[in-house]
C-alpha positions as CSV (number, residue, x, y, z in Angstrom):
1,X,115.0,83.0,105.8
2,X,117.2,81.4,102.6
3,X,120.4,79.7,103.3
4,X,123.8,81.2,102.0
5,X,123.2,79.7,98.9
6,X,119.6,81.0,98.3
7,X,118.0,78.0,98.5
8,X,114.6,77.2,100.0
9,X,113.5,76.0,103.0
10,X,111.9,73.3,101.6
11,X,114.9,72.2,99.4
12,X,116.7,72.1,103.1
13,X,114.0,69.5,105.0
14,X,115.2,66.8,102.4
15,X,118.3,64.3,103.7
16,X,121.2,63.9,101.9
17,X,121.1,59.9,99.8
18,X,123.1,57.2,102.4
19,X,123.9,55.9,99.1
20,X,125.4,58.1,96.9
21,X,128.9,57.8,98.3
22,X,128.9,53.6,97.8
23,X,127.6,53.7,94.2
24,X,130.4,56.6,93.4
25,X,132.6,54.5,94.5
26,X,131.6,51.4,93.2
27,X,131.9,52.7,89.4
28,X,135.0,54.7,89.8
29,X,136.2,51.4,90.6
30,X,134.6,49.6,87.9
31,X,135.8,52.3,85.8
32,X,139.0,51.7,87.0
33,X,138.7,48.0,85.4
34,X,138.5,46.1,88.9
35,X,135.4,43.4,88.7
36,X,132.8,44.5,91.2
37,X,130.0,42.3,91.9
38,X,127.3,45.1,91.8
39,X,123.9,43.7,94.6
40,X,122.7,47.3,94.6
41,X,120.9,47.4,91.7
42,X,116.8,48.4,92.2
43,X,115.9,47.0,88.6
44,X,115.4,43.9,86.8
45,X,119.0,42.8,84.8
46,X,116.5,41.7,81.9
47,X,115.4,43.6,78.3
48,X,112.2,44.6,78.0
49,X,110.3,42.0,76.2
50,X,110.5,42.5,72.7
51,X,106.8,43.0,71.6
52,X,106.8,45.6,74.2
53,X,109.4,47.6,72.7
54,X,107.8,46.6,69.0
55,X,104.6,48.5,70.2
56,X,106.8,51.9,70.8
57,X,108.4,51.5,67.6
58,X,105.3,51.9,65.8
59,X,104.5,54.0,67.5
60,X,107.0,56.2,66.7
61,X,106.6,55.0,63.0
62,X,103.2,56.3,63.3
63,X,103.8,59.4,64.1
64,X,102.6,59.5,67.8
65,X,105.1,62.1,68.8
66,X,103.2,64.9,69.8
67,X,101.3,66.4,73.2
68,X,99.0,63.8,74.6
69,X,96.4,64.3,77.0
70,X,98.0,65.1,80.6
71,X,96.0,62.5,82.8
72,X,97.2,59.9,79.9
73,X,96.3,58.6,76.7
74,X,93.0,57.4,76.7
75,X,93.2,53.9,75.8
76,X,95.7,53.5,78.4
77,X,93.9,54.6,81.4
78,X,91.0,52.0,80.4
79,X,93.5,49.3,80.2
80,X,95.1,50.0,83.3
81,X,91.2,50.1,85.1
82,X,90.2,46.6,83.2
83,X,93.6,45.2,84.5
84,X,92.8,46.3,88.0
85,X,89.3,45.3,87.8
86,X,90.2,42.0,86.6
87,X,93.2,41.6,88.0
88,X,93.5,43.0,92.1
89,X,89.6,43.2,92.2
90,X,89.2,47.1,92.2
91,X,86.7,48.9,90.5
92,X,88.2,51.7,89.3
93,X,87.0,53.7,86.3
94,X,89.4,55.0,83.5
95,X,88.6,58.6,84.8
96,X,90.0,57.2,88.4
97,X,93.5,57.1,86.8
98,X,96.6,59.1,86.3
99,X,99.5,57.9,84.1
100,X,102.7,59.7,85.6
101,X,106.1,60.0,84.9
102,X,106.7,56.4,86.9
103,X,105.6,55.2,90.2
104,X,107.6,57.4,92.0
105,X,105.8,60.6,90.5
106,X,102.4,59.5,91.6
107,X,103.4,58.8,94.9
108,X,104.9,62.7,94.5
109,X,101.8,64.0,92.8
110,X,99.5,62.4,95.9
111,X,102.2,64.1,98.6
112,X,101.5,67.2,97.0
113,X,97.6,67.5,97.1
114,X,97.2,65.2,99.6
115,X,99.3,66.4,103.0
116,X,99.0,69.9,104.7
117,X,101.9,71.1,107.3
118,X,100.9,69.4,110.7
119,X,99.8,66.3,109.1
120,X,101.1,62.8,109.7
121,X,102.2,60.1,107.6
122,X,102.5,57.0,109.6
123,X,105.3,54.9,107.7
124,X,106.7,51.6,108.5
125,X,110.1,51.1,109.0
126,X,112.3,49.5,107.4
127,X,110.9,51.7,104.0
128,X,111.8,52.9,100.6
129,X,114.4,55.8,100.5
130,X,111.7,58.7,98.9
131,X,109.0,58.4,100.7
132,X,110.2,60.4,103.5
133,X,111.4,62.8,101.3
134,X,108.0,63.3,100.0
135,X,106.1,63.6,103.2
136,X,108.9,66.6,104.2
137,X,108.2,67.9,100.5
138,X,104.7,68.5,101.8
139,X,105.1,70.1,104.6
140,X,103.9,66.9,106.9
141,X,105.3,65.2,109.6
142,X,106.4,61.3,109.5
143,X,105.4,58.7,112.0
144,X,107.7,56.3,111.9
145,X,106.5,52.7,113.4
146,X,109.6,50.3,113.4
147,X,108.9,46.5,112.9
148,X,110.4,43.4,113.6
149,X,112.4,41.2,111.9
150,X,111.2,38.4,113.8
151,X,107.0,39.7,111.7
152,X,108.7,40.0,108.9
153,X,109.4,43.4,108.7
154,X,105.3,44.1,108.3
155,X,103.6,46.5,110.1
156,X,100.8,44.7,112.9
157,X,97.4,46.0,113.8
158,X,98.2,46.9,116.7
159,X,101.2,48.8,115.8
160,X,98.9,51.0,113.7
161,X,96.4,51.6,116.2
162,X,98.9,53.0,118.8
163,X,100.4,55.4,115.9
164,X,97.2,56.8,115.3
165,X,96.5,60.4,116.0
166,X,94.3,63.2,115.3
167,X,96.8,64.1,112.9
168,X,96.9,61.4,111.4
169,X,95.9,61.9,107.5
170,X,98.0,59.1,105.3
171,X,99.1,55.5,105.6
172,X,102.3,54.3,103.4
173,X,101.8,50.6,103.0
174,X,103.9,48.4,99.9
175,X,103.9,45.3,99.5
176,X,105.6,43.4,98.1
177,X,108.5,45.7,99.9
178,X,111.1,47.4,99.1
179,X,113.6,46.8,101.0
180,X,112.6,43.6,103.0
181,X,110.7,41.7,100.4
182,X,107.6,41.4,102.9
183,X,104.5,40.4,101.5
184,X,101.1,40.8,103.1
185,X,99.1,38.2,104.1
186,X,95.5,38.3,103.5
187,X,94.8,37.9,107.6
188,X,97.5,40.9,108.2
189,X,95.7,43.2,105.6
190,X,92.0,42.2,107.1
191,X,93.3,43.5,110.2
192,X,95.0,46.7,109.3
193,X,91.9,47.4,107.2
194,X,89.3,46.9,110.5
195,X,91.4,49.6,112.2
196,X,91.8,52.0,108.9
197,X,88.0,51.6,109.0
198,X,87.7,52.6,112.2
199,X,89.6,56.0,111.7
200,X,87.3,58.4,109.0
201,X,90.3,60.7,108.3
202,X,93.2,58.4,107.4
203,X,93.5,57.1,103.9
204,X,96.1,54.6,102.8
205,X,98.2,54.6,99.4
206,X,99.1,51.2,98.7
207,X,102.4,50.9,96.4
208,X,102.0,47.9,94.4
209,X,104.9,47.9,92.1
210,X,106.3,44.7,92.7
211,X,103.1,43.1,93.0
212,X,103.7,40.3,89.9
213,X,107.1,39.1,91.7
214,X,105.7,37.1,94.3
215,X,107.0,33.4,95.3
216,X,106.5,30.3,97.1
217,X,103.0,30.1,98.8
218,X,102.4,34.0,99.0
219,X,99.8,36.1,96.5
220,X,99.7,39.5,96.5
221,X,95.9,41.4,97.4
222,X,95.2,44.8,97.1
223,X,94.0,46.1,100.0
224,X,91.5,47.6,98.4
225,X,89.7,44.8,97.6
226,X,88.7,43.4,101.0
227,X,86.0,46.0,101.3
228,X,83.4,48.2,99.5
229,X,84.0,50.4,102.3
230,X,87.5,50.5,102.6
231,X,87.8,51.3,98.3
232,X,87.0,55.5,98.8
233,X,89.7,55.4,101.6
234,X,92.6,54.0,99.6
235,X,95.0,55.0,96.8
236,X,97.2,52.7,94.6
237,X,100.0,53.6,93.0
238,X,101.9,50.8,90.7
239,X,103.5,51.2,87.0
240,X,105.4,49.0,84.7
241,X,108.7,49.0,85.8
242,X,109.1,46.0,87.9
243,X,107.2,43.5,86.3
244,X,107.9,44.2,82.8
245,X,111.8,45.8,83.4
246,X,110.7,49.4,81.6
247,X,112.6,51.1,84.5
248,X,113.7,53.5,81.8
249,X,110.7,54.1,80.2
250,X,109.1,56.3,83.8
251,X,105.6,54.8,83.5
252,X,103.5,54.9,86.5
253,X,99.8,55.2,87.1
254,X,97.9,56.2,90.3
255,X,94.2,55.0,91.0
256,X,91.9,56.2,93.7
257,X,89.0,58.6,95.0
258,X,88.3,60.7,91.8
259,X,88.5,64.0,93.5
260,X,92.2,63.3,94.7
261,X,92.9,62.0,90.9
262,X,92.0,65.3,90.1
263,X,93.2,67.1,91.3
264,X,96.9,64.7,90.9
265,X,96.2,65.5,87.4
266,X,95.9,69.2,87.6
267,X,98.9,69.2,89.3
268,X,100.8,67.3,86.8
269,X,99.4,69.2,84.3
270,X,101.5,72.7,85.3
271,X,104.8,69.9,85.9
272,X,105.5,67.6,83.7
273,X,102.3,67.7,81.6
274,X,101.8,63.8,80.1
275,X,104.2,61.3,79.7
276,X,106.0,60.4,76.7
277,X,103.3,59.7,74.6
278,X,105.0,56.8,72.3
279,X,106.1,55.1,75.6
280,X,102.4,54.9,76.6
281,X,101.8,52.5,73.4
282,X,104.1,50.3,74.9
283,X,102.8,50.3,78.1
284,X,99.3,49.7,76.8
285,X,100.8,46.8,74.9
286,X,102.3,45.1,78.4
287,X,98.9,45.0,79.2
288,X,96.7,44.1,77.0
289,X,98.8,41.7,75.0
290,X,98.7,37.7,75.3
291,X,102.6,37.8,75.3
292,X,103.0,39.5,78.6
293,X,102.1,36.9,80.5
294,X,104.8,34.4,79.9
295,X,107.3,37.2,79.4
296,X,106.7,38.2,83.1
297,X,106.0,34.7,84.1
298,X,109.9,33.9,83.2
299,X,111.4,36.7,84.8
300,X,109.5,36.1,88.3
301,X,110.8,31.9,87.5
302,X,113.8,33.2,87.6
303,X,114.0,35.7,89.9
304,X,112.5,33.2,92.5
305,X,115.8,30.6,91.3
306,X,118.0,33.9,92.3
307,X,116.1,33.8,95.3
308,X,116.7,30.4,96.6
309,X,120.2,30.6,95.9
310,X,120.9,33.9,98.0
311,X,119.2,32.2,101.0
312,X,121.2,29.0,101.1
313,X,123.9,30.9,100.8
314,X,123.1,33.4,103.6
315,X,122.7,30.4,106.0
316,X,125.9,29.4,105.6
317,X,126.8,33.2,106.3
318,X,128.5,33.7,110.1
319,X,126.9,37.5,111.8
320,X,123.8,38.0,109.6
321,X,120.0,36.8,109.9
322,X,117.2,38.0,107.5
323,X,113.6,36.9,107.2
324,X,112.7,34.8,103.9
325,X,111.5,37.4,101.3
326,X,108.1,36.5,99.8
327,X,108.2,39.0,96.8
328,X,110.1,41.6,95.2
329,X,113.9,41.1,94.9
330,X,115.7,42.4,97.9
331,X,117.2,40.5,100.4
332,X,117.1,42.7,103.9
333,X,120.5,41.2,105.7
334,X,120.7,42.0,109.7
335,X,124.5,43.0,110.4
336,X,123.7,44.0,114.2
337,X,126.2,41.4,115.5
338,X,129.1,42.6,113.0
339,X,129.0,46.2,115.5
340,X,129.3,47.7,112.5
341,X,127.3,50.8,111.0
342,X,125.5,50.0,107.7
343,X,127.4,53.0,105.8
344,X,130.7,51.4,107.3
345,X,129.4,47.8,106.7
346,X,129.1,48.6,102.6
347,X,131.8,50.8,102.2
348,X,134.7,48.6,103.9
349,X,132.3,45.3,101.9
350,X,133.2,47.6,98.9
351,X,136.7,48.6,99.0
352,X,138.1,45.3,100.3
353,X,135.9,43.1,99.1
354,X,134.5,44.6,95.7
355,X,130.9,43.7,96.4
356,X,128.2,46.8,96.7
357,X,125.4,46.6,99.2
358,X,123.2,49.6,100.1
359,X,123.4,50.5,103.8
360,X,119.9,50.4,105.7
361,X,120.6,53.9,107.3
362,X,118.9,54.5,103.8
363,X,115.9,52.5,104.7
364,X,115.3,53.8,108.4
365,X,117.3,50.8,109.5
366,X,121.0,51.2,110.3
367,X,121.5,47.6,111.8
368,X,120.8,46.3,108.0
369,X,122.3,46.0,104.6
370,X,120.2,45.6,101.5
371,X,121.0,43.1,98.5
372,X,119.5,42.7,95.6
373,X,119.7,39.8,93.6
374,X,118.7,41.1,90.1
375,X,121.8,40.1,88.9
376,X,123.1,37.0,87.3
377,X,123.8,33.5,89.0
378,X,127.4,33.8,88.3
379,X,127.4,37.4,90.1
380,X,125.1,36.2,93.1
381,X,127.6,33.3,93.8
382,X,130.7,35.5,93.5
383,X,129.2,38.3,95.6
384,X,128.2,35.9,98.3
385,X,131.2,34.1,98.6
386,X,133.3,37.6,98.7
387,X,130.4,38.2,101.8
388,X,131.6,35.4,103.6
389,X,135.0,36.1,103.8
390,X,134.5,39.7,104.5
391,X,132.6,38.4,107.7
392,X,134.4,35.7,108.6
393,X,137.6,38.6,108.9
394,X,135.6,40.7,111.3
């Protein structure tokens, strides 16, 4: 059976976006010269740093323009092994990774050889927007396991133990999060992993891409690394978006069990075929030069300054509660005592107020609004002082 319109079936499983309708609102009314204080945004505000860029440009100069290999240049998929041998403790070799088209197609590319129909994908809830969308893409079923505000928005041991199946054949964990900002704890990992070890058919893909913008007292650990035994069951997928704001430039990578690489690559190989091959030279430059470090290290300073200053200003907020984010740069706002949808929530926050939010409905978490502070001070302060009034009217 097709719809009116010829489409597939599978086209059909996907949900329409929660957000669309807010950000075509917020820059028709941008456009419209009104001054809209814009805490949607899902990328860093910053440039990319410059010797990153200077890398592509020769690049370019040098003629690196044409078809590259379709798992990745080769050079690039050792540097992105050494950084994750060195860096998260995982011993991955350079034939264990796939450069993809951003972190979003390797989570795609593992949906697609991964999952079966009758499958199940347990994911936390609150979670990011697409990976739903993938698991329905597949043909498998989602297991949603909602956690608590008062955890931190993590998923607990025993909440993965009681979503456990038969079925059961993936495990969605990110950290740090998008859209909480939860970051695990070494104790919370060591006991997910005794109960992923104690079920031989589940593997776990671990999104790391947030994993350098970390603050206060937490570190970020692979889960990967806890255990010889628990490397073969998990999968990580990361790029260079985040941490080195190259949002633009779509370069991901996806590490695991070299059979499931494998076939990742074959599949990207009758898709999109290899990423853009001078882009690569800058990613290998983010990682393998000495002036990444400091260039990343300033961002996450100030992107932790950005921090602090949303959550004093949040306490003084009437209605709202959120846990203190640890790592990425989202601030997960509970609205549950306005009475208010989230989709209602942003779009009246919008049109009277001129500040845009993304509604949690997005998220799997309708009693929440999501801000993002990558965004200037000046923007943060304006925004949250608009926020106040807004609630203090309700």
């Amino acid at each position: 059976m097709v719809s009116a319109a010829g489409l597939s079936q599978r086209v059909a499983r996907l949900s329409p976006s929660a957000t669309l309708s807010i950000s075509a609102l917020a820059k028709a009314m941008r456009a419209e010269g009104l001054d809209v204080c814009i805490l949607s945004a899902g990328e860093p505000d910053f440039d990319t740093p410059e010797h990153i860029r200077a890398a592509a440009i020769r690049a370019l100069e040098e003629g690196k323009t044409r078809y590259g290999p379709t798992a990745g240049i080769p050079t690039l998929r050792q540097a992105v092994a050494d950084k994750l041998r060195r860096e998260n403790g995982l011993d991955y070799s350079p034939d264990q990774i796939l450069i993809s088209n951003g972190g979003k197609q390797t989570l795609f590319n593992l949906a697609m050889v991964l999952l079966d129909p009758g499958d199940e994908v347990i994911l936390p809830v609150p979670y990011w927007v697409s990976y739903p969308e993938m698991v329905a893409l597949a043909g498998a079923q989602v297991v949603r396991v909602q956690t608590q505000e008062a955890q931190g928005f993590k998923l607990t041991a025993d909440q993965l133990r009681q979503a456990l199946t038969p079925r059961s054949k993936l495990l969605i964990l990110n950290s740090p999060a998008n859209p909480t900002g939860a970051v695990y704890h070494r104790h919370e990992l060591e006991a997910l992993a005794e109960v992923i070890l104690s079920v031989p058919h589940l593997y776990v893909v671990c999104d790391e891409i947030y994993e350098k913008l970390v603050y206060g007292e937490a570190r970020h650990l692979s889960l990967g690394s806890l255990s010889p035994e628990l490397l073969p069951r998990t999968i990580l997928s990361s790029g260079f978006a985040k941490a080195y704001a190259m949002t633009g430039w779509r370069i991901g990578y996806l590490a695991g069990p070299k059979p499931i690489v494998e076939a990742a690559i074959s599949l990207q190989s009758h898709s999109t075929s290899n990423v853009c091959t001078f882009a690569q030279y800058g990613a290998l430059e983010a990682l393998t030069s000495p002036l990444s470090a400091p260039a990343v290290e300033k961002m996450r300073q100030e992107f932790w300054r950005r921090r602090d200053l949303m959550l004093e200003g949040i306490r003084t907020l009437p209605k709202v509660s959120c846990p203190e984010p640890e790592g990425a740069f989202y601030i997960f706002l509970n609205i549950s005592q306005t009475g208010l949808s989230s989709v209602e929530f942003c779009q009246r926050l919008l049109k009277e107020h001129h500040v845009a939010a993304v509604p949690g409905v997005a998220f799997g978490a309708d009693h929440c609004i999501r801000l993002s502070y990558a965004a200037d001070r000046v923007t943060l302060e304006k925004g949250l002082e608009r926020l106040h009034r807004f609630l203090s009217s309700l």
